[in-house]
N, C-alpha and C positions, 0 to 999 in steps of 0.2 A: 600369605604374608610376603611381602618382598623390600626389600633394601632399595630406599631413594639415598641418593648422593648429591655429596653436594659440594661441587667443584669449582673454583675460581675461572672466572671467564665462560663460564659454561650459559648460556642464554635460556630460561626458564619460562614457557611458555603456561597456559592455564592449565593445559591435562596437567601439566607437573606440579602445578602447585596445588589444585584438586588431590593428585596420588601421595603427594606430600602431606599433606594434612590430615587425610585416613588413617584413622584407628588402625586399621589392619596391617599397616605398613610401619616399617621404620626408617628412619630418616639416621643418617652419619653422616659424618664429615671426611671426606676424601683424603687421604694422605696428603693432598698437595694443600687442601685449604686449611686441615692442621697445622702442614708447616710455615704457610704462609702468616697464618695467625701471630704462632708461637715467635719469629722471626720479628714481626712489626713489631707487638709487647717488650721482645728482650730490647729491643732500639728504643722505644719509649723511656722503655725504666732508666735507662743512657742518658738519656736527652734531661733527667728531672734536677739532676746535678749541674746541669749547664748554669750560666749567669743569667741566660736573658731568661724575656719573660715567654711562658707558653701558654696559648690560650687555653682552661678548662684541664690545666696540669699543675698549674704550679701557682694562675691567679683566678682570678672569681668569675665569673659567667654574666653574659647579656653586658651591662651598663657599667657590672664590676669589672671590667676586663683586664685594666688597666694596675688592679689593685694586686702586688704579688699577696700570696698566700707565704704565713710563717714557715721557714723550713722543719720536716716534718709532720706537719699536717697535712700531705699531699692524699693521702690516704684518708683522711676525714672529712678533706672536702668535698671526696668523690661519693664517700656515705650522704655526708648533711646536703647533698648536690640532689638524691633522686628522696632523700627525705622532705624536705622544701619543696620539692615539685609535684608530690603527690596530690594533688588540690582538684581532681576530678569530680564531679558530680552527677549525678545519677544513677539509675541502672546498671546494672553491669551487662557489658556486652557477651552477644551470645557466645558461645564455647566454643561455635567452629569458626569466630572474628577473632577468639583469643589465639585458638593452634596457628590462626592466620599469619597475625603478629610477630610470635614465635618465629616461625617459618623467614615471612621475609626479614626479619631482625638477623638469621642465620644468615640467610642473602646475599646482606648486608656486609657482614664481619667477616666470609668467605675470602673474598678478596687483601684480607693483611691489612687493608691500606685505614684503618679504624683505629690499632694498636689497642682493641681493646684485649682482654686475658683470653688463654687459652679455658683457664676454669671458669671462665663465667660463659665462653661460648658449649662448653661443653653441658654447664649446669642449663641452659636452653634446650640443648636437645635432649637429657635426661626427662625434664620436663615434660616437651611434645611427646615425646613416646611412650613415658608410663602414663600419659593423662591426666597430669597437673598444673591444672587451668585457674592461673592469676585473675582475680576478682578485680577487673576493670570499667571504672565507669564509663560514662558513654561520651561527657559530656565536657566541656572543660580546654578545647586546644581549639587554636585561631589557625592550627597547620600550617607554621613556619618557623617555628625555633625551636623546630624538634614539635612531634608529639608529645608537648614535655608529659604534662599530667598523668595521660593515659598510657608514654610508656613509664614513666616512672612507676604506677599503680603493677605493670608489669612486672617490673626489676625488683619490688620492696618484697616477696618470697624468698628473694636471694641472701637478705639481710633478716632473717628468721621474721616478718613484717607482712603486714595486711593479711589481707584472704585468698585463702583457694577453693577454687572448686573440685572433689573429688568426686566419681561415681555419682554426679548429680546433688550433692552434699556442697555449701557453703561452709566452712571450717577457720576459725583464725588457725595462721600460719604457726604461730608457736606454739599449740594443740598439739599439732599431729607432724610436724617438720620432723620430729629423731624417728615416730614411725613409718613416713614415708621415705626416711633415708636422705632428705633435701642438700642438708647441709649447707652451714651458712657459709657464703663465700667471704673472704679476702678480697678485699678489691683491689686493682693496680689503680698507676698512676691515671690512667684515662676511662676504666671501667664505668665509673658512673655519667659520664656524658657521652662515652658511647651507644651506653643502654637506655638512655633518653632522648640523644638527638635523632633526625629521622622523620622521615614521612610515613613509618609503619602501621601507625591506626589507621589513617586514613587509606590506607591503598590494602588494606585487608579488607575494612569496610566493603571499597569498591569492587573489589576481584569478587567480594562474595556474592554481592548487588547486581554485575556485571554476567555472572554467569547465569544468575535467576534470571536476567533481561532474556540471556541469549535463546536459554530453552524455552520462554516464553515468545518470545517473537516468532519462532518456532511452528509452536502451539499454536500462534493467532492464522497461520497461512490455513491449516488443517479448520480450525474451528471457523473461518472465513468462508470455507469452501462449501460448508454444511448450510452455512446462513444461504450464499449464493444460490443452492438447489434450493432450499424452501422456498426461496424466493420467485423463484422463475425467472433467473436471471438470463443473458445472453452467453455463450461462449466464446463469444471474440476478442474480449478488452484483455483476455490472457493468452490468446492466438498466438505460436512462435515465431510468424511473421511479423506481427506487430512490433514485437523488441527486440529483434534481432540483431537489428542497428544501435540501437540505443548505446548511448557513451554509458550508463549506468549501470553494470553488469548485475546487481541485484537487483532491480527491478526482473529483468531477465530469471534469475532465480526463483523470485517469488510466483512468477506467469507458469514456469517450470509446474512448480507445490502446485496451484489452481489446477493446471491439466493434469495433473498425476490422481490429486484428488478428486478430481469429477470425473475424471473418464469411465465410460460407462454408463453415466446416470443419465435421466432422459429430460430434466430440468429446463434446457433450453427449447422443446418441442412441445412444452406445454401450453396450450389454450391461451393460460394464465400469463407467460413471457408475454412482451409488447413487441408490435412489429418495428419501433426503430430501433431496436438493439441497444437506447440511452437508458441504460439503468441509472438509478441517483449513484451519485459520486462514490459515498459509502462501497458500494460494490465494485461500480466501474471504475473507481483509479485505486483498488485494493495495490497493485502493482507498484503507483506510485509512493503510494505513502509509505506501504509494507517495505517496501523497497528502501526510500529514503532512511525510515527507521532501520536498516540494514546497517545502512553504508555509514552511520555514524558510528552504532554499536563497534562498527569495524574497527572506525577511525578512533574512538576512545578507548577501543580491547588496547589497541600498538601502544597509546599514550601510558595508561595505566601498564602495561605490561615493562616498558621502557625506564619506568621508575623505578621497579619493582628490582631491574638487571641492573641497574646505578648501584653503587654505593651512596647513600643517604647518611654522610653523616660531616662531624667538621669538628676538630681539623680532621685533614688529611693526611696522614704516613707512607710517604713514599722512598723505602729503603734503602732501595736499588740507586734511587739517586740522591740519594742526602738531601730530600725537600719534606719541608712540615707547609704545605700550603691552608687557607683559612679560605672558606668561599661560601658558596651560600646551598649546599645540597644537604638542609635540612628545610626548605623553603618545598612547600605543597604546590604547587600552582599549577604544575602539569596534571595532579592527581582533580583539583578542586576543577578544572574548567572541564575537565574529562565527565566528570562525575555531574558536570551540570548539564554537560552533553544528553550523556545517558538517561537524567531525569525529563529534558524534554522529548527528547523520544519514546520513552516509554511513556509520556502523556500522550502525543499524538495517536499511538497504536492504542491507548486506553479512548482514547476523544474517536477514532472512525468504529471501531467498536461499539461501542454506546448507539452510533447513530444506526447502522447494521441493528441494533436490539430494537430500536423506537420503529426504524421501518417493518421491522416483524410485525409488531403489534398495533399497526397501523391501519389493519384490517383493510388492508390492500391486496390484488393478487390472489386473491381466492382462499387466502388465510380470515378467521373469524376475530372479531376484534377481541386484543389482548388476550388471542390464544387460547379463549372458552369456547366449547361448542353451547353453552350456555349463559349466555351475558345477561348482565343485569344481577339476578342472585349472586352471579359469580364476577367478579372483578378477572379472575386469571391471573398473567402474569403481569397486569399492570403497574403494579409500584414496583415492584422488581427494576424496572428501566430506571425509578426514583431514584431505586440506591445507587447505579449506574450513573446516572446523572450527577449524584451528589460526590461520590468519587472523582469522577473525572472533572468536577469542578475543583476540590481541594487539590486535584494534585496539579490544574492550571494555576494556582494560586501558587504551588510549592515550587513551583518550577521556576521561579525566578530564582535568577545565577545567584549562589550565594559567594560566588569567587570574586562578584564586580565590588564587593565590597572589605571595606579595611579598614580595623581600630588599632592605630598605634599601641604599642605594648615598648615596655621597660625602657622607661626615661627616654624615648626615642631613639633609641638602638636600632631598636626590632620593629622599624616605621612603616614597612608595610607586610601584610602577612595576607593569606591565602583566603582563611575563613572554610579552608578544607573538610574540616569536623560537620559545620552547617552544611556542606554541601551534599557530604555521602549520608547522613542522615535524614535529607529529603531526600535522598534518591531510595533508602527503603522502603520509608511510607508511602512513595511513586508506586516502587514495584509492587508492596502488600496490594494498595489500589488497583493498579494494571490486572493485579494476578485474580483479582475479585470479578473485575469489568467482562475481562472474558470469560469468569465463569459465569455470568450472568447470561453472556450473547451464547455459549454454550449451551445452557440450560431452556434458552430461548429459541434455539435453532433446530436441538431435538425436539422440542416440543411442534414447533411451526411443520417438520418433516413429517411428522405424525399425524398432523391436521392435514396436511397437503393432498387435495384428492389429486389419485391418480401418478403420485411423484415414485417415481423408482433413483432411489439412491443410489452412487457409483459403489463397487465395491469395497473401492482404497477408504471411505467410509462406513460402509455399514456396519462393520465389525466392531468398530468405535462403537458407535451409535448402539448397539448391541448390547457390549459389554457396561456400558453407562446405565441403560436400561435396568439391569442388575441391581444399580445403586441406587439410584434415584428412579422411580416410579414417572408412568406418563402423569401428567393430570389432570383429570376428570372433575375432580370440586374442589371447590378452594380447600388450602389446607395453610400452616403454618410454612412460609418459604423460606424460612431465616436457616431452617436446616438444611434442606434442598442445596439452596448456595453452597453452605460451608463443604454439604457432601462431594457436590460437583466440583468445588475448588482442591478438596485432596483427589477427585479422580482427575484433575489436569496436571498435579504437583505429581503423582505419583504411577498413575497407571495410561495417559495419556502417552507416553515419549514411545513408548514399543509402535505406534499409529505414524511416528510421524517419517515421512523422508528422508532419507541419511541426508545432510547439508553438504559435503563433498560430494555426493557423489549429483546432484540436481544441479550446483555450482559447476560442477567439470562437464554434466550437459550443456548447460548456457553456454559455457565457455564455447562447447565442440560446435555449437551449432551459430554461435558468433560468430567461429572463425569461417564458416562456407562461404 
C-alpha cells in the first residue's frame, strides 16, 4: 500500500490517476493543498456578509442569478442546490468511474481556488479510501453547467441521502451512514456548487475509456501480427526503411511491434505469400491506420488529461489577489470532442480488424474456407466475422460526434453545452465493441495458423498462441462459439498485456532509428 498525494500545481498524468484510484493505495491531501483549501473557505465565509451579490453564495444558480437569496439561508441554498440537481437517470455507473470522480473532484479543490470546505474535501477522500462508492446514475448531464446531476448523485452521501455502494452491496445512505462512520456534513457558503459544478463525470468516464483504448490498441499491433503470418503476408510494408522518414512517428512504432512480432517466423517465404508483395490493404497499411489510431489516442490522452489538471469549477477564489472571477470552466467541450476522437478511432482499429477476420476466412492463401478442414457439415468460423461485422457496424453508427450537437438548458443561460455525457458513453460501447472485434480476429488468427501448412510462427508469438491454446481449444467441429469469444476476450483483457512490447521502449526505437 502506498500514499498518493495530492498537491496543488502538481500535474497529474494517467499512471497517477490509475495509482490513485486503487484500492490498495491511499490517497491524502498535501499539507500545502490543505492549506490552500482551508485559506479560500475562511475568505469565502468573508465575502458572504458583503453587499453585493455573489454568484451560487448568496443568489440562485443558472437563470436565478440575479436573484439574492434571504440572509441566512446561504447554507440552505447550498443543500436544496445538490438536492434539486439530483435528476440522474439510469444505471449507476461503474465503481471504478465513481473513485474516478472522487479523485478528480479532489483535483479539482486542490488548488484553494473553489473555496469549497476543508470538511467536505476531506469527507471525499475518507470516502475514496475506505470504499464508499456514491450510487451514480449514468445518465442525465448535457456536460456544461457542471456535471450537475451526476455530481450531485455524488455529493447527496454527504447529506445522510441517496445510495452507496459498499463491498459490492447497494445500501441507502441512512441505513448504514453512523456505521460506516460517514457523517453528515455542514455545508459552507459555496460547498454545494462546488461539489456539482465541473466536468468530473465526464472526464472519469473518459480516462477510464481512454486507458482501455490504449492497452487495446496495443493488443491490436500483436494480434495483427498473427493474422499477418497466417496469412502469408510480405514483410516489407513494416521494413524500417520504409518509415523512417515518415513525419508520423507512430506509424514508425507500430512497423517497430510488426518486426518485433514476426521476427523469426517464416510467413513471408511461403509458397502461399504472392510475388508482388501487395497484400490487401487490411494487412499492408496496418502501419497507417494503426498508426493514425495512435496519434489521436495521443492527441485526446493531452486533452483529457489537461482538463482533468484545470480547475473545473465557477466562480473562481483567488486569495492572493482579492478576485472572485465567473467564467465558464464547468463547460465540457475539451472532454466531449476528445471523447469523440477516441470513439472514431477505436472504430477504425475495430473496422481494419473485421476486414483482417473476413480475409481469413476467405479461403484464400492456402487457408480452408472459414477455417474447417471440413466444410459443408461444418460452417467453422463463419458467422463469427457476422458478429464482427455487426459491431463494427454499430459502433460506425456510434461514432457520430456527439459534441457537434446542442440543446439549450435553463431559460437560455446555459445556451450552449457539450453533450459530453453522450459522448463518453458512446465511446464505452465503441470500446466493449473494439475489445469483442479483436477477440474475434484473435480467435480467428489462431485458428488460421493452425490450419496453415507448413507455417512456422515467430517466437515473440508463439508463446501467446500457446498459452491461448490452454483456454480455448483448436477447432475441429462446430461447436457453440458464443463462449469461445467471451473466453478469448478475458484472455486479451487479462492474460494478453505480459505478450506485448513495452510502448517506451519500441517508441524510443523509432525514435533512435529516425534520428540516423
Amino acid at each position: 500500500m502506498a500514499n498518493v498525494a495530492i498537491r496543488p500545481r502538481e500535474r497529474w498524468e494517467l499512471e497517477h490517476l490509475m495509482a490513485g484510484i486503487d484500492p490498495g493505495n491511499t490517497v491524502v491531501l498535501a499539507d500545502e493543498a490543505t492549506e490552500a483549501i482551508r485559506r479560500s473557505s475562511k475568505w469565502v465565509d468573508s465575502l458572504t456578509v458583503r453587499p453585493e451579490l455573489l454568484y451560487g453564495v448568496n443568489s440562485g444558480f443558472g437563470a436565478l442569478a440575479n436573484i439574492r437569496v434571504r440572509p441566512g439561508d446561504e447554507a440552505e441554498l447550498q443543500r436544496r442546490h445538490i438536492l434539486s440537481h439530483a435528476c440522474g437517470i439510469g444505471l449507476g455507473a461503474p465503481v471504478e468511474v465513481v473513485r474516478m470522480m472522487l479523485l478528480i473532484k479532489l483535483l479539482t479543490f486542490r488548488s484553494g481556488y473553489t473555496g469549497v470546505s476543508l470538511e467536505v474535501a476531506e469527507s471525499l477522500v475518507r470516502m475514496l479510501n475506505n470504499g464508499i462508492h456514491p450510487v451514480v446514475p449514468e445518465r442525465g448531464t448535457v456536460g456544461a453547467s457542471g456535471d450537475l446531476a451526476p455530481l450531485s448523485h455524488l455529493a447527496l452521501p454527504l447529506l445522510g441521502l441517496g445510495q452507496i455502494t459498499v463491498d459490492g452491496q447497494v445500501c441507502d445512505t441512512r441505513d448504514v451512514e453512523e456505521q460506516l462512520g460517514l457523517g453528515r456534513v455542514e455545508l459552507g457558503p459555496k460547498d454545494g456548487l462546488a461539489l456539482t459544478n465541473g466536468t468530473q463525470y465526464i472526464s472519469a468516464v473518459a480516462v477510464i475509456e481512454l486507458r482501455r483504448l490504449l492497452e487495446l490498441a496495443r493488443s491490436a499491433d500483436l494480434i495483427a501480427a498473427i493474422s499477418t503470418q497466417a496469412f502469408s503476408c510480405a514483410d516489407r510494408f513494416f521494413h524500417e526503411r520504409y518509415h523512417r522518414d515518415s513525419g508520423n512517428r507512430w506509424r514508425a512504432v507500430v512497423a517497430t511491434n510488426l518486426s518485433h512480432y514476426t521476427h523469426g517466423g517464416n510467413h513471408s517465404a511461403l509458397d502461399t505469400a504472392v510475388p508482388s508483395m501487395q497484400d490487401p490493404y487490411s494487412f499492408r497499411c496496418i502501419p497507417q491506420v494503426h498508426g493514425a489510431v495512435r496519434e489521436h489516442i495521443a492527441y485526446a490522452q493531452n486533452s483529457i488529461l489537461n482538463e482533468i489538471n484545470t480547475t473545473a469549477d465557477n466562480p473562481l477564489f483567488f486569495v492572493d489577489d482579492d478576485l472572485v472571477l465567473l467564467g465558464g470552466n464547468l463547460h465540457g467541450e475539451s472532454v466531449a470532442m476528445a471523447a469523440d476522437m477516441l470513439g472514431i478511432a477505436a472504430t477504425e482499429l475495430a473496422a481494419i480488424s473485421e476486414r483482417r477476420t473476413y480475409q481469413l476466412l476467405s479461403g484464400r492463401r492456402g487457408l480452408p474456407d472459414f477455417l474447417t478442414e471440413d466444410p459443408g457439415v461444418n460452417s467453422g468460423l463463419m458467422i463469427s466475422q457476422y458478429s464482427a461485422a455487426a459491431l463494427v457496424s454499430e459502433a460506425k453508427t456510434l461514432a457520430h460526434p456527439g459534441s457537434v450537437d446542442s440543446i439549450p438548458t435553463c431559460q437560455l443561460q446555459e445556451d450552449h453545452v457539450s453533450m459530453g455525457g453522450t459522448s463518453v458513453l458512446k465511446l464505452r460501447q465503441i470500446v466493449d465493441n473494439l475489445e469483442n472485434v479483436l477477440a474475434i480476429e484473435l480467435m480467428t488468427a489462431c485458428q488460421a495458423a493452425d490450419l496453415k501448412a507448413g507455417l512456422v510462427l515467430s517466437p515473440a508469438v508463439r508463446g501467446a498462441k500457446e498459452r491461448y491454446r490452454t483456454r480455448v481449444p483448436r477447432l475441429e467441429d462446430d461447436r457453440v462459439l458464443a463462449g469461445d469469444i467471451e473466453q478469448t476476450r478475458q484472455f486479451l483483457r487479462h492474460d494478453l498485456a505480459g505478450d506485448l512490447v513495452a510502448e517506451q521502449t519500441a517508441a524510443a526505437g523509432a525514435r533512435e532509428e529516425a534520428g540516423r
